[in-house]
N, C-alpha and C positions, 0 to 999 in steps of 0.2 A: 471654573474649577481650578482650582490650587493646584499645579504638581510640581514635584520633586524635584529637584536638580538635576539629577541624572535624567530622567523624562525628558526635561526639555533641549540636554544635550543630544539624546538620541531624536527627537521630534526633529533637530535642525540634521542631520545626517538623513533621516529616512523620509522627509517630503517631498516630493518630486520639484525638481526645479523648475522655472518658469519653461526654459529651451526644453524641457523632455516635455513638457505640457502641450507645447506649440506645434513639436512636433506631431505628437500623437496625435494630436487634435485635425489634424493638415493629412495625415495620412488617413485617419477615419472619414476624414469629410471624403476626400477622393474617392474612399474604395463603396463607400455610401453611394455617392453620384454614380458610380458606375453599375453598382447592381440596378441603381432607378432607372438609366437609361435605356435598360435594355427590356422591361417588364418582363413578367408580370410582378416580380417580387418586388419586396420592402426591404430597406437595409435598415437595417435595427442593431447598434454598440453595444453590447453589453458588457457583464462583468463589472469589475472593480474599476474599470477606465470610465464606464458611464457613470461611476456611482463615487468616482474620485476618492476611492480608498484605494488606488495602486502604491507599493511601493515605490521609494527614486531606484533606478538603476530596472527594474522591473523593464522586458521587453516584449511581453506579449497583447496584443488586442484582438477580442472577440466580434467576430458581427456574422450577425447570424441572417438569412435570406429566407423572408415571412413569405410563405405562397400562400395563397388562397386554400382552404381546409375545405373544398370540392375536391383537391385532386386525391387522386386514389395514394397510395404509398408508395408504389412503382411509379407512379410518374411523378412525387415530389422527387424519388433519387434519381430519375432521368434528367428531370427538369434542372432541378438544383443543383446535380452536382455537375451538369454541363453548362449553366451561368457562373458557377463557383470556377471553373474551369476557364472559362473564357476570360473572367475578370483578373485573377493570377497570371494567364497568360500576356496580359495586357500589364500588367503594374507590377510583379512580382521577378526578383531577379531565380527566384527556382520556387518549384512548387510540385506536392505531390498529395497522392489519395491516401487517407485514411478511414479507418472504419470503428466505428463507438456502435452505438446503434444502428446506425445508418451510415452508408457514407459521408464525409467533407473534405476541404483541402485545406491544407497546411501548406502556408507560404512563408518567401522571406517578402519583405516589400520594403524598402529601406533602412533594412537593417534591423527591423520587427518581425516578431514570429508573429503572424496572424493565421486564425483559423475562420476560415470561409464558411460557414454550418449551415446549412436548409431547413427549413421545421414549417409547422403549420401557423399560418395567425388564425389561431382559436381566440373564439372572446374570453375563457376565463380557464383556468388551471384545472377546472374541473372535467374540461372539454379536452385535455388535452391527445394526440391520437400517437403520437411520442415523444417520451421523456424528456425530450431536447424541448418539445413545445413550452412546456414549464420556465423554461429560464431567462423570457420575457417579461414574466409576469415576478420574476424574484428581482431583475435589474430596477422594473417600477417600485415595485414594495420599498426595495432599499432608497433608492434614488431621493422619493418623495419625503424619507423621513431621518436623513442621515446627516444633514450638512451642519448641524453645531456639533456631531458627534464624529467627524470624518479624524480628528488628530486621535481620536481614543481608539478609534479602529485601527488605524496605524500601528498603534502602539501595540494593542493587540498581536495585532498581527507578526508583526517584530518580538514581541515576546515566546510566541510559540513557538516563531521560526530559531530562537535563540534555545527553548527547550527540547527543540528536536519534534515538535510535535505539531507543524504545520503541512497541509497535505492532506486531501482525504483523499489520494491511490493508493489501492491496494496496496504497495510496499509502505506504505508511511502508515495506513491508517490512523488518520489524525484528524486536525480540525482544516476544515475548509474555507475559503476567506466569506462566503454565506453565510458562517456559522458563527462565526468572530463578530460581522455584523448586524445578527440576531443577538447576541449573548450584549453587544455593548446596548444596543436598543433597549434589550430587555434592563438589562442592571443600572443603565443610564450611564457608563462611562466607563475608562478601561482599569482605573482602582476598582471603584465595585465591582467591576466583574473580576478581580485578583481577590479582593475581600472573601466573597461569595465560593468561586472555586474549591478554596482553600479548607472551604466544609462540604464538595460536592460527595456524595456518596455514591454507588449505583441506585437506580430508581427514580434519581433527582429529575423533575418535571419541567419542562421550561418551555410555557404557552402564551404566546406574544396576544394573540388575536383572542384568545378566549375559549378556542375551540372544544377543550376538555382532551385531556390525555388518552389516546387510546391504547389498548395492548400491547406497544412496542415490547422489546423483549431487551434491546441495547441497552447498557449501560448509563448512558445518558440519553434522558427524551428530550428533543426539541422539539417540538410540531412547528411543521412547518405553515406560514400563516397564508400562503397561499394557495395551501393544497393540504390541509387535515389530515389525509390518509399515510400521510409524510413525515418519517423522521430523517428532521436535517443529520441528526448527529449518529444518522445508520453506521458510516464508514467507521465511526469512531472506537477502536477497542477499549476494552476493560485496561490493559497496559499500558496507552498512551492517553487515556484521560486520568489513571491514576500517578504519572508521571507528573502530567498537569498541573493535579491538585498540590504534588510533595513541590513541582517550580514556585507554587503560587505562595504555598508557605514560607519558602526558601524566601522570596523576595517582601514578603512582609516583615521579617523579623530582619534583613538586612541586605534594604533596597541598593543595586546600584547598575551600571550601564553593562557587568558581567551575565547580565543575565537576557538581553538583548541580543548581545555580541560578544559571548564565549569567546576565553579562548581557545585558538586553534589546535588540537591536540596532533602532531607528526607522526603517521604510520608507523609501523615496524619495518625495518630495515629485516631482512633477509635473513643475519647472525642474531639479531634479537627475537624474531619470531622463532627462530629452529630453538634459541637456548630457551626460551616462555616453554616452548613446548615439552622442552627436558622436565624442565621445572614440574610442568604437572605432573608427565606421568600417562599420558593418557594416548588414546591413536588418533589419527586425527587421517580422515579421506576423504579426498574431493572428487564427484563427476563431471565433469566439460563436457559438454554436447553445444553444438549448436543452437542459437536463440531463435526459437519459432518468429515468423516476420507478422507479427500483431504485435498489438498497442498491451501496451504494462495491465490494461483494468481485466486483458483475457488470459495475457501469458503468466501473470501472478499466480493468481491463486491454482492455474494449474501447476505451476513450479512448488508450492504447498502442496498440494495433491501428493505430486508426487517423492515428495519429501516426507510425508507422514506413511504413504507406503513403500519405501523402500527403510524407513525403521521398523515396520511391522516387520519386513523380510528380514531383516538383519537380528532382529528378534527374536522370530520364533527361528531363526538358526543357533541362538545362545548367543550372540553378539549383544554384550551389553550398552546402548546407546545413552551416553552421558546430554547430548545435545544435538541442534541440524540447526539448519539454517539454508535459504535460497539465495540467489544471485543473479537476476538478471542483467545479463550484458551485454554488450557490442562489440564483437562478435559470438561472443561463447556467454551460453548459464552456467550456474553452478549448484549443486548439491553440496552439500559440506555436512559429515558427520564426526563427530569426537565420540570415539569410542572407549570406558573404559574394560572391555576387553575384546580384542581382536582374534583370539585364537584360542579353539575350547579342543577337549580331548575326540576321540574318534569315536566316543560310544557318548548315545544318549538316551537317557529313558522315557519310553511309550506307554501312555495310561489308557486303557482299554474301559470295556465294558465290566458292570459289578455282575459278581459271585450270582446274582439269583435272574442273571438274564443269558440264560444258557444259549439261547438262538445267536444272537450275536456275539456272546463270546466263541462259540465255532466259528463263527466267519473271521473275529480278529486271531486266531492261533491260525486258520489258514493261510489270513494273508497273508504273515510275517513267517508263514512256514520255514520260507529258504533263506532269508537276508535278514534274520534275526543273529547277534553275538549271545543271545542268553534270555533264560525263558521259556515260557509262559511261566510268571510268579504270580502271589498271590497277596497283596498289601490292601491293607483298611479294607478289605471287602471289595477290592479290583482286582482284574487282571491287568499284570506288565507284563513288557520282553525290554531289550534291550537292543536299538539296532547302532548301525555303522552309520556314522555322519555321512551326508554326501559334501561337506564343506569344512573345511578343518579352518579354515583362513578367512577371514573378511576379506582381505583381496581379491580370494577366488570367488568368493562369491558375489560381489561387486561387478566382477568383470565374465561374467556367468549370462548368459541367455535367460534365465531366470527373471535377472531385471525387468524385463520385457513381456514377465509373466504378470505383473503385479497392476494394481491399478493407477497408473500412471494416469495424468492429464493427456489428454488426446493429440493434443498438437508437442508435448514434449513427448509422446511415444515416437511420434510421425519423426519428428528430426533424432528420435536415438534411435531411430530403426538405421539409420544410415551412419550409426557408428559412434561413440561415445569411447574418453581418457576417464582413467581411474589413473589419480597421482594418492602419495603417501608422504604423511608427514612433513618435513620441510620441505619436500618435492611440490606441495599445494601451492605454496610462496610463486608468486606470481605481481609483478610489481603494478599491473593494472586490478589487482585483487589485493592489492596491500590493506588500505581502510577497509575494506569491510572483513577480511583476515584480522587486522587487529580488534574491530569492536567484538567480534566473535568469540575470538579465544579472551580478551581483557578489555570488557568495557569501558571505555572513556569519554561516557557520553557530559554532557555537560553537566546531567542529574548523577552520573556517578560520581564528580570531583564533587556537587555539594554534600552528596549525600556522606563521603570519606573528610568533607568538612569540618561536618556537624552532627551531631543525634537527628534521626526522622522525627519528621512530626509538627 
């Protein structure tokens, strides 16, 4: 297949060099031999390293320890994650527990992040007893049918990561490197699948093995071809695959290596982000709490959680919420809202029950008997009164016990029971919070310079 100029410049930057090959390959075989030696398990490579679609520069390797699918689930994470334990101890310069489904360990081992994982060896995807069991059977799938198409996967992959939209964690919800290697299989190379994109819709169906579409609901269907009941492309939202489609455009109509490797757009400095924020107009507050001690795929989408309910709060107080956005960090999360109004009057109006439901409108004139400003009225066929805010300020209300009322994600309750920062306005600026403070307030993502390029489309 024919490509581009630029492709093949990027192709010679993003192959992995002979020495990072040799490596890896020297450190797999070790940490393989070591799980063999000790039984009962199998050492099994997977991911992109078995299936030679890793990136150059890329430093992580998977392998995963097969037990026998007799033992119960408490004694694969007994078993497994005390051989996983053993074997880091032995060849790992630091190493520690993690928890996805089950427990594993994450080590360093020469300078590799490797993840140690336990899972069942079932014979087929269909048998699997947990989710990790599956990712045996997707290292084979790809492995066996990849090798004229491993530079298209590359490139792939390098293109997403150049769109912003490689990733399928929670914070990214994007494409996963399975998913990139599904799509080039399916379309046969990594133009076609830029060709293709470029008119994907929501709806669009993409079944390798034949299985027939089922009900997914995502955006994009992949089925997955070793396990039917599966969509590859679940993580994927509706806003990073439609990002996707406008990249895919962008580089049809004027291919080049900026779209691989963007350039680098510079934070805001501290005076530029306070004077941005003059500019708008708008308020702008941050919450810092402490970052619950789990893995991004639990502490995510509770940090959404509770992000979508503390705008509700801020809401139904008359704060009107222009935008949020979450933060997970090392050491501190964050909340982030832009409000464009932070401070409403002391009186607001209460809509009661209508004119011809007499039982309850006695109950609503008694309650507001004492702490009503005005009232009991009568509009469209309701009762109002008029009461006394209990918050005049976003700030107070922010930094209000209230917060604590609301339906926060369980483990960011747990760490703001023990205390949470409400900063304001330039006071947010924070130089470890600089990039993601800038894409927040004025995006710069690589799809905003093309999109301020060119017309969409």
């Amino acid at each position: 297949m024919k490509r581009l100029p630029c492709e093949e410049e990027i192709l010679f930057r993003i192959r992995p060099k002979e020495e990072e090959r040799a490596h890896l390959e020297t450190v797999a075989r070790r940490l393989v031999a070591a799980i063999e030696g000790q039984g009962p398990a199998r050492g099994m490579v997977v991911g992109s390293v078995a299936r030679s679609t890793w990136l150059s520069g890329d430093r992580d390797l998977d392998i995963f320890l097969l037990f026998p699918p007799a033992l119960t689930r408490e004694e694969l994470e007994e078993q497994g994650l005390g051989l996983a334990r053993r074997v880091a101890a032995k060849h790992a310069s630091s190493y520690h527990e993690k928890y996805a489904e089950h427990p594993y360990i994450s080590a360093t081992v020469d300078g590799l992040d490797v993840d140690l994982v336990p899972c069942f060896a079932v014979e087929s995807a269909a048998s699997i007893k947990s989710a990790v069991d599956r990712t045996p059977f997707h290292t084979l799938y790809i492995a066996t049918r990849i090798s004229p198409l491993v530079d298209d996967v590359l490139l792939l992959k390098q293109f997403a990561k150049g769109a912003g939209v490689y990733g399928s964690d929670q914070m990214t919800e994007g494409f996963s490197g399975y998913l990139c290697e599904l799509l080039v299989l399916h379309y046969g190379g990594f133009s076609p699948v830029v060709e293709a994109a470029a008119g994907w819709r929501p709806g669009t169906c993409i079944d390798l093995a034949g299985h027939a579409c089922r009900a997914f609901e995502e955006p994009l269907r992949v089925v997955d071809p070793v396990d039917p009941a599966r969509n590859v492309a679940a993580a994927l939202s509706l806003t990073r695959m439609s990002e996707f489609v406008e990249w895919c455009r962008g580089y049809r109509k004027k291919p080049s290596a900026d779209f691989f490797f963007p350039p680098v757009t510079e934070p805001f400095t501290r005076e530029a982000f306070i004077a941005r924020l003059e500019e708008r107009g708008t308020r702008l507050y941050a919450l810092s709490f402490a970052t619950p001690p789990l893995i991004p795929d639990i502490v995510v989408p509770q940090l959404r959680r509770s992000l979508d309910a503390l705008c509700g709060l801020l809401t139904r107080a008359g704060f009107v919420v222009h935008q949020g956005d979450t933060l997970m960090g090392d050491p501190q999360s964050l909340l982030l809202f832009e409000l464009l109004v932070d401070t409403v009057p002391p009186v607001v109006r209460h809509t009661g029950p209508p004119l011809w439901d007499p039982e309850n409108a006695g109950k609503f004139t008694e309650k507001y008997q004492d702490n009503r400003l005005s009232g009991p009225f009568i509009l469209e066929g309701r009762y109002h009164v008029e009461l006394p805010r209990k918050y005049t300020l976003a700030a107070d209300l922010l930094r209000s016990p209230e917060v604590l009322g609301v339906g926060l994600g369980k483990h960011v309750k747990r760490e703001m029971e023990g205390g949470w920062e409400v900063c304001e306005g330039g006071d947010c600026y924070r130089e470890v919070w600089a990039g993601f403070l800038t894409r927040f307030i004025e995006p710069a993502s690589p799809l905003a310079r093309l999109l301020r390029q060119r017309p969409p489309g």
